[in-house]
One Martini backbone bead per residue (centre of mass of N, CA, C, O) as a GRO file, in nm:
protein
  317
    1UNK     BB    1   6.066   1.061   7.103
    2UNK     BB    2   6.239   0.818   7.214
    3UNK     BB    3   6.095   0.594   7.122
    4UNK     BB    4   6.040   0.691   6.829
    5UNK     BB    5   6.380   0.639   6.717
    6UNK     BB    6   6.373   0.346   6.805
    7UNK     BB    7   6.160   0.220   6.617
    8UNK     BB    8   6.297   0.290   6.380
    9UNK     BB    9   6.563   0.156   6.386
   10UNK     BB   10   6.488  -0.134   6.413
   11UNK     BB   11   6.344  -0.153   6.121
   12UNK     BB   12   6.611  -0.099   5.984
   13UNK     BB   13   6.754  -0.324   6.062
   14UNK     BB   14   6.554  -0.572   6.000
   15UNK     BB   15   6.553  -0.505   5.695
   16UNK     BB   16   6.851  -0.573   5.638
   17UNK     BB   17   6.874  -0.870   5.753
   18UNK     BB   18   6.628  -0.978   5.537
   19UNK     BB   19   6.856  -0.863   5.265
   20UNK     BB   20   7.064  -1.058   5.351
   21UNK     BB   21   6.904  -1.369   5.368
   22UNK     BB   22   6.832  -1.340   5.046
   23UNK     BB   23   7.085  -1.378   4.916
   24UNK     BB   24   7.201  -1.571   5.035
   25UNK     BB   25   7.001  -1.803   4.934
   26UNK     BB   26   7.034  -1.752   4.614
   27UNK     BB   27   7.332  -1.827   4.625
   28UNK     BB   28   7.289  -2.112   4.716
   29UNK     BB   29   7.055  -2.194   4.448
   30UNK     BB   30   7.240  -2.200   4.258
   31UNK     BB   31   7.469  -2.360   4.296
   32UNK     BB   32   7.344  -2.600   4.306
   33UNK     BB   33   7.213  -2.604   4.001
   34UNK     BB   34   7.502  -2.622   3.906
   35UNK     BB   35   7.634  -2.858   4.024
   36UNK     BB   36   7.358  -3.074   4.045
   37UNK     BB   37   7.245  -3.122   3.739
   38UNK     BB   38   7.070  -3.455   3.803
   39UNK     BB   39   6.942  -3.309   3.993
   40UNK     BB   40   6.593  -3.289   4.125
   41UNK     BB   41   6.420  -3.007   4.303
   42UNK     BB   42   6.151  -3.129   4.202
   43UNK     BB   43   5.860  -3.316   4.180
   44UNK     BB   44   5.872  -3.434   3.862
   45UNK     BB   45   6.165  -3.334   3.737
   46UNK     BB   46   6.386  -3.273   3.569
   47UNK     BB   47   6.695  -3.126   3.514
   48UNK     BB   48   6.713  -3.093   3.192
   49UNK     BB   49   6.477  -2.867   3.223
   50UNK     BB   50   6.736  -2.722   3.296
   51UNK     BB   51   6.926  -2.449   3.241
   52UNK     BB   52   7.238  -2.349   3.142
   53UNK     BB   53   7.511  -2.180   3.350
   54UNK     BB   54   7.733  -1.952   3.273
   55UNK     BB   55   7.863  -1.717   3.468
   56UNK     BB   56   7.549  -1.630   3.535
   57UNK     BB   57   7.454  -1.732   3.214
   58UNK     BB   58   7.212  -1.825   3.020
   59UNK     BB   59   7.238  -2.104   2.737
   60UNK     BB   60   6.964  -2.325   2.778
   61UNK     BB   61   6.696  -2.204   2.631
   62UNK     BB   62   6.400  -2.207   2.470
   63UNK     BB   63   6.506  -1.989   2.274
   64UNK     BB   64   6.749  -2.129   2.179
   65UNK     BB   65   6.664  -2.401   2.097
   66UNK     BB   66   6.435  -2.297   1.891
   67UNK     BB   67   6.633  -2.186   1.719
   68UNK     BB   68   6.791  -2.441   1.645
   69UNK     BB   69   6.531  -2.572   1.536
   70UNK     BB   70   6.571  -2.658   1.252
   71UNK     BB   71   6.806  -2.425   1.152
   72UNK     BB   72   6.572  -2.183   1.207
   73UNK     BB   73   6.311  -2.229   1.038
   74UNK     BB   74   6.075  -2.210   1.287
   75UNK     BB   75   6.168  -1.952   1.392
   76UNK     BB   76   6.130  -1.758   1.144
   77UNK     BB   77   5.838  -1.826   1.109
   78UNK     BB   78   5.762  -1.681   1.380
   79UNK     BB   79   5.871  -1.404   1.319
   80UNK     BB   80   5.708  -1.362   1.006
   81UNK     BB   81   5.433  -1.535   1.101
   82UNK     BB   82   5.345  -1.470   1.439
   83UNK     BB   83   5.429  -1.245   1.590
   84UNK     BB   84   5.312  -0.989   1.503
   85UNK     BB   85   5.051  -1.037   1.604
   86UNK     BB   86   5.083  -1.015   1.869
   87UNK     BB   87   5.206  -0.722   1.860
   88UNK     BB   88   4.927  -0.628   1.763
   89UNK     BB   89   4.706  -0.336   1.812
   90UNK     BB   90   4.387  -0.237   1.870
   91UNK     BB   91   4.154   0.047   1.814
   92UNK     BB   92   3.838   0.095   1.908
   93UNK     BB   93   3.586   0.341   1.825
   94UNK     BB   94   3.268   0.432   1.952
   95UNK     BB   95   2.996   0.667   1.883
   96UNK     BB   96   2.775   0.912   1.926
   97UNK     BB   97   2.583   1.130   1.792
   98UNK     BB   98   2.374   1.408   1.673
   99UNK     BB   99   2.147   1.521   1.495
  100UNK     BB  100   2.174   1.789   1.277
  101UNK     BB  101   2.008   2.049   1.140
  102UNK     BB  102   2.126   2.299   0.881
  103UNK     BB  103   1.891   2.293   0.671
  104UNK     BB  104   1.574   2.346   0.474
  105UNK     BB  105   1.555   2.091   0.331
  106UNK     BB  106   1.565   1.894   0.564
  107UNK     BB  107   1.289   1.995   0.678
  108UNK     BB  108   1.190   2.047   0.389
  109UNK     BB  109   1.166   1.862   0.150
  110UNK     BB  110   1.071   1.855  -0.193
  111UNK     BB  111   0.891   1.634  -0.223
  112UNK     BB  112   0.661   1.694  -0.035
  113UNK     BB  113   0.523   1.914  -0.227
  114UNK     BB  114   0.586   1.854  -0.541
  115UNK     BB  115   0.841   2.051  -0.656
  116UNK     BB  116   1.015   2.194  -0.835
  117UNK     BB  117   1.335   2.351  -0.855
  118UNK     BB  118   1.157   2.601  -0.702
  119UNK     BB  119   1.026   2.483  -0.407
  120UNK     BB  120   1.205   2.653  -0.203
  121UNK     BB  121   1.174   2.966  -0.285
  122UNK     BB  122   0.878   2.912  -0.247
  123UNK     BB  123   0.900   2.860   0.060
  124UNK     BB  124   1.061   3.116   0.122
  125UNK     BB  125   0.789   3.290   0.002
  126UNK     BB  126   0.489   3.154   0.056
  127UNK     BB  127   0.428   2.978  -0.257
  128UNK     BB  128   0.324   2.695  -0.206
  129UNK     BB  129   0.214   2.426  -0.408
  130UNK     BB  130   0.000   2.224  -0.389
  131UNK     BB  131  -0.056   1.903  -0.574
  132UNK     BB  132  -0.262   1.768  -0.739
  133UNK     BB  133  -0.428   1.489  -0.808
  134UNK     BB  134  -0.431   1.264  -0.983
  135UNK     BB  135  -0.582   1.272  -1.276
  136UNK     BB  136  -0.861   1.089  -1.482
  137UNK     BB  137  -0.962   1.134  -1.849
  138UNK     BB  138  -1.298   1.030  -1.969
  139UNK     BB  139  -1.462   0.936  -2.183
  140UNK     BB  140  -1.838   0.946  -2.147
  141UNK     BB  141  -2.002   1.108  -2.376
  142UNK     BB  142  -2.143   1.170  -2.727
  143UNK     BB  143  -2.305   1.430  -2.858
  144UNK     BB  144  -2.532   1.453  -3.144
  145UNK     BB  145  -2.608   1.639  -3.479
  146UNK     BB  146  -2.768   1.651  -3.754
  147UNK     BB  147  -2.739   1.899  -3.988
  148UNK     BB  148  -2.918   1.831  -4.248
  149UNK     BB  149  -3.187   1.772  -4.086
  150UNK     BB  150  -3.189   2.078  -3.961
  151UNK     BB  151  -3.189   2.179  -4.271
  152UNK     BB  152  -3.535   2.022  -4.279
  153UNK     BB  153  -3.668   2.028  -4.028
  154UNK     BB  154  -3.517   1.757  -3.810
  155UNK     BB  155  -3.503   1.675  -3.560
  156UNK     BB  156  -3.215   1.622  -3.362
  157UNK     BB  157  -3.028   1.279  -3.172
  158UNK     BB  158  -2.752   1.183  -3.013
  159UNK     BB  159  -2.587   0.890  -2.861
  160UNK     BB  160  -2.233   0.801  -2.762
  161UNK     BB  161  -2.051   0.523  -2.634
  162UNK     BB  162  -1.772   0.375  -2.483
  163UNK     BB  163  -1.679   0.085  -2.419
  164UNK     BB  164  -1.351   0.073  -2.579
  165UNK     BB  165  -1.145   0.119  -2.820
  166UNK     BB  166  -1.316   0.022  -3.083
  167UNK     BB  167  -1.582   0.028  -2.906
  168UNK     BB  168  -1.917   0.131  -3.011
  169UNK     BB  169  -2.235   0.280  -2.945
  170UNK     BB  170  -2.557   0.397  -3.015
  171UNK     BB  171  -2.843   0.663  -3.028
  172UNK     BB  172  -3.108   0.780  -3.218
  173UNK     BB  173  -3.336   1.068  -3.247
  174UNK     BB  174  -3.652   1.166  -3.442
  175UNK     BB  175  -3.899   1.464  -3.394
  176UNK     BB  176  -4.070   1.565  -3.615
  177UNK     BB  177  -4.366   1.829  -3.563
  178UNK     BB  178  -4.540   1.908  -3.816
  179UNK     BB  179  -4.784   2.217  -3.885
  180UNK     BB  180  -4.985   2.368  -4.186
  181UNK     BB  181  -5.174   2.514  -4.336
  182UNK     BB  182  -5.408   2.434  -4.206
  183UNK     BB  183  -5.350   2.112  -4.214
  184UNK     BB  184  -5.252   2.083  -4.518
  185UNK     BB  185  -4.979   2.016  -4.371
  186UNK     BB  186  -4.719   1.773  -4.301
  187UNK     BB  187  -4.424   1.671  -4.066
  188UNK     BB  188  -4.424   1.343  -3.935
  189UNK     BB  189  -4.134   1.190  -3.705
  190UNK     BB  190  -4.071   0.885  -3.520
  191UNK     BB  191  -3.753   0.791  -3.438
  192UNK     BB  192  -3.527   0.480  -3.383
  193UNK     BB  193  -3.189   0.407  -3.312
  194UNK     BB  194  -2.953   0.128  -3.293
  195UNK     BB  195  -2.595   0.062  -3.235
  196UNK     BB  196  -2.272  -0.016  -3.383
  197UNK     BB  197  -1.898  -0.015  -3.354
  198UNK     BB  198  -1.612   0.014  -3.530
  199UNK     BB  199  -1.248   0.094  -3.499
  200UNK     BB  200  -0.991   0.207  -3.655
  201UNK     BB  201  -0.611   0.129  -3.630
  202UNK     BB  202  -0.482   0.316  -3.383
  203UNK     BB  203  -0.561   0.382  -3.068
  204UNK     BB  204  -0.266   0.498  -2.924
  205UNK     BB  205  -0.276   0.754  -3.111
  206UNK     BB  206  -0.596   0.830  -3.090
  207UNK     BB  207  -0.851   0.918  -3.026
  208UNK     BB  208  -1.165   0.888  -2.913
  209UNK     BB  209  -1.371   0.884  -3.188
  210UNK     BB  210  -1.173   0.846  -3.430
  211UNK     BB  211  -1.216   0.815  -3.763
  212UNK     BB  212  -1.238   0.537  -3.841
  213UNK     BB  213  -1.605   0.352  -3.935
  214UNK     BB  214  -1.781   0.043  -3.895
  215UNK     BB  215  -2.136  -0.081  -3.878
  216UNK     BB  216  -2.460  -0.111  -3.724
  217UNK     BB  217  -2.836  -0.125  -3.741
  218UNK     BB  218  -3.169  -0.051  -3.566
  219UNK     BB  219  -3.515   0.103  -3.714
  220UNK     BB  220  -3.799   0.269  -3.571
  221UNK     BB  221  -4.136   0.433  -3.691
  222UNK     BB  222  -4.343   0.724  -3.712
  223UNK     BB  223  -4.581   0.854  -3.958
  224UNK     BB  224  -4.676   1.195  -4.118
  225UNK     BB  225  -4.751   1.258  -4.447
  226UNK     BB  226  -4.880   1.610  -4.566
  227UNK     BB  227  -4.821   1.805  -4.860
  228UNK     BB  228  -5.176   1.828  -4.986
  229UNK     BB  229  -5.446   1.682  -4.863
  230UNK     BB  230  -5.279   1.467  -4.855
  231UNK     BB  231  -5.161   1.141  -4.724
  232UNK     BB  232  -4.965   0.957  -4.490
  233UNK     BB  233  -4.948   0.653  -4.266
  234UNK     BB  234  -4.697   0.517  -4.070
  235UNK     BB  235  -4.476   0.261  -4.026
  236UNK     BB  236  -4.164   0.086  -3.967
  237UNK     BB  237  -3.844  -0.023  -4.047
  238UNK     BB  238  -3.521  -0.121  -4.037
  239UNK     BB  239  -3.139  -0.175  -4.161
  240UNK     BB  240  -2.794  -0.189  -4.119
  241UNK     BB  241  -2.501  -0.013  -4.279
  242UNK     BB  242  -2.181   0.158  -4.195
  243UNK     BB  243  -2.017   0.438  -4.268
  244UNK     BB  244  -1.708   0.650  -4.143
  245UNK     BB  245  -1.555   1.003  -4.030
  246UNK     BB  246  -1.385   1.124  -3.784
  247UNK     BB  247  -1.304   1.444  -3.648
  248UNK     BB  248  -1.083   1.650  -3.468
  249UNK     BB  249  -1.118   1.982  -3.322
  250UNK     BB  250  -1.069   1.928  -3.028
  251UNK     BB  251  -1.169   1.795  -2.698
  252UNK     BB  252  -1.502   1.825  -2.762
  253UNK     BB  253  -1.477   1.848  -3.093
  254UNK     BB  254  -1.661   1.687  -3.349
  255UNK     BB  255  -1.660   1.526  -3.703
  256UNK     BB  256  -1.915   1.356  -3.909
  257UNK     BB  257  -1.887   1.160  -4.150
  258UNK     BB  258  -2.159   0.944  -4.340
  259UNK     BB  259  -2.314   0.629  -4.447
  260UNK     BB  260  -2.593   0.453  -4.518
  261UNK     BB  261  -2.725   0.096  -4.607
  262UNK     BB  262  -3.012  -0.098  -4.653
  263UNK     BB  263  -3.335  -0.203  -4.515
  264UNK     BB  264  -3.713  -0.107  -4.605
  265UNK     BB  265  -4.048  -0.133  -4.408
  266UNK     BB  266  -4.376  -0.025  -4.492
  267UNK     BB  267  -4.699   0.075  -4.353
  268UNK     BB  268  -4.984   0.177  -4.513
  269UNK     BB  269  -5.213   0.491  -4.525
  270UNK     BB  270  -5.436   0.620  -4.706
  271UNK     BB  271  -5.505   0.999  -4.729
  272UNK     BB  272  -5.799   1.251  -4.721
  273UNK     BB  273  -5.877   1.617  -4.684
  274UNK     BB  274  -6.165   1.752  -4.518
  275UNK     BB  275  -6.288   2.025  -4.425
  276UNK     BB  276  -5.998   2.172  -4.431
  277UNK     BB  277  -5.885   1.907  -4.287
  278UNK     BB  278  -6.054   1.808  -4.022
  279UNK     BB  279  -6.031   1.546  -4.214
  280UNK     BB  280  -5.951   1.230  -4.252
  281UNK     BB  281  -6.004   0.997  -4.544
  282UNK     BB  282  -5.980   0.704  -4.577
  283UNK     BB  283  -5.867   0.480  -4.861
  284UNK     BB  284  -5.572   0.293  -4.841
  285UNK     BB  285  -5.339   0.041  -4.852
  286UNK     BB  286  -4.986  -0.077  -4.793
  287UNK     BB  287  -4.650  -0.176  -4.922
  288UNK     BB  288  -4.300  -0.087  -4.853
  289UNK     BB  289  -3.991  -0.135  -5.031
  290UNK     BB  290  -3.651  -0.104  -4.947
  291UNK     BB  291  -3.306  -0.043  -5.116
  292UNK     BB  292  -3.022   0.109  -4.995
  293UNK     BB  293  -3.027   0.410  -4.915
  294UNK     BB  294  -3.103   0.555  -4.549
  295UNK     BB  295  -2.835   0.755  -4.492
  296UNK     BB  296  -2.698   1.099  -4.424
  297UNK     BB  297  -2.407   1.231  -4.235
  298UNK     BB  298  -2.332   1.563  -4.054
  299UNK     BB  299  -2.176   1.595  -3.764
  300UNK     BB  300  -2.211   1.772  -3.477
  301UNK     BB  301  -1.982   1.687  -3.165
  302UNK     BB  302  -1.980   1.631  -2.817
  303UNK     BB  303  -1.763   1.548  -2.575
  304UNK     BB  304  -1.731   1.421  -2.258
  305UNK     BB  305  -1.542   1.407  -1.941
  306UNK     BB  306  -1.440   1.197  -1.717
  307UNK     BB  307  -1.324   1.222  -1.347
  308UNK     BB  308  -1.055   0.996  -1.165
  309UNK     BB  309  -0.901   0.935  -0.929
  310UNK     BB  310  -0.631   0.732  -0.909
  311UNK     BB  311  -0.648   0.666  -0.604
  312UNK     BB  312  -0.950   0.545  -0.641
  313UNK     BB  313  -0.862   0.332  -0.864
  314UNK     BB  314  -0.665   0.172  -0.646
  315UNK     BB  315  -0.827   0.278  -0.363
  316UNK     BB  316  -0.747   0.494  -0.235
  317UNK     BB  317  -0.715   0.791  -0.001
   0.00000   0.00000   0.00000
């Protein structure tokens, strides 16, 4: 115990004896640069370039030289314009959270669906329904029979193609074969008739197939008409021109009427029934042209019409 309090004190005088030797030094190099203004204490260095002391005060620091100097214009500009800066400190934090979904929409987008302004509600009564994919619905023939014709016991059909918005194509086929009152009396007749269309007008706010058209036709076929026990048969052959106009009555049905104008031409052969008409017995051949009107049409049209997905359109699937 004796030993520890000698080694204390010993160490407390060491240090007093230490900052008594500090302090001597200090003012010793002091005075020093007081006195001895010219002379230089480190090699390489000029005496003026160290600040005069007046009574232990520094008078002629960087400081105040830097204030003087351009009577103090330096000094303000740096005060002014370049100290704020340096004395600014800027402190920026960067941090990142989790993004946390907290509605209902942000789980199912609303677009996802394809539903208006109601498919949150529906989405949350279990009634969403899937929007069906894009289709285009392009016309793509129409069906048709002359009514006229029909009223006179001669079965016909066309068939109408668009091809583009002005032009369409057309066949027209007909077909009556009838025989009665014991084959003295007959009405038959196959014919085929194939033709194009232009259609008139704005065809941007029309449907297709409707309005003003006229167009040309070519037309060949076999008949024998039979009166009564005379009758003729032969071949024909035709040509001409139409026009007329197409009303919309529906999506899918439309009324036509028409007359065309033309050229026929026919080889004919006549004959005489013998034998309660069982024979019919050669006369004689003949030649028939006419110009004039060929053709009066009044149809209704059925259009159908073709499906196809937008997506299917474009490429994809």
């Amino acid at each position: 115990m004796r030993k520890y309090i000698k080694t204390t004190i010993l160490l407390h005088v060491l240090c007093v004896a230490m900052c008594i030797a500090f302090l001597a030094s200090f003012s010793t190099r002091a005075s020093t640069i007081t006195g001895q203004r010219g002379i230089s204490p480190l090699p390489g260095r000029s005496a003026a370039s160290f600040p005069r002391v007046n009574d232990g005060k520094v008078m002629d620091t960087h400081k105040s030289q830097m204030m003087n100097l351009a009577e103090g214009t330096v000094w303000r500009y740096m005060i002014e314009d370049y100290y704020p800066s340096l004395c600014q400190t800027s402190v920026f934090v960067v941090f990142k959270t989790k993004r946390r979904v907290n509605t209902l929409e942000e789980l199912v987008p609303i677009h996802a669906c394809a539903q208006p302004k109601n498919a949150l509600g529906d989405l949350i009564r279990g009634e969403v329904r899937m929007t069906e994919p894009a289709v285009e619905r392009r016309p793509m023939i129409a069906v048709k029979t002359n009514l006229l014709y029909d009223v006179l016991a001669t079965p016909n059909v066309a068939v109408e193609l668009p091809i583009c918005k002005r032009w369409s194509i057309f066949a027209d086929y007909t077909f009556p074969w009838w025989e009665w009152d014991n084959n003295s009396r007959a009405w038959e007749d196959l014919d085929w008739k194939l033709g194009a269309r232009y259609w008139f007008g704005d065809r941007t706010k029309r449907d297709v197939l409707t309005g003003f058209f006229a167009g040309g036709f070519g037309a060949a076929g076999y008949y024998d008409v039979q009166p009564h026990h005379k009758g003729w048969q032969g071949e024909f052959y035709a040509a001409g021109l139409e026009g007329g106009y197409v009303w919309r009555l529906s999506k899918h049905w439309h009324f036509e009427v028409s007359g065309a104008i033309g050229y026929m031409h026919t080889n004919y052969r006549r004959y005489h029934g013998e034998l309660n008409d069982e024979h019919l017995v050669y006369k004689y051949n003949g030649k028939y042209d006419w110009m004039g009107p060929v053709k009066l049409n009044a149809s209704i049209v059925y259009l159908f019409w073709s499906k196809k997905s937008a997506d299917a359109k474009s490429g994809r699937r």
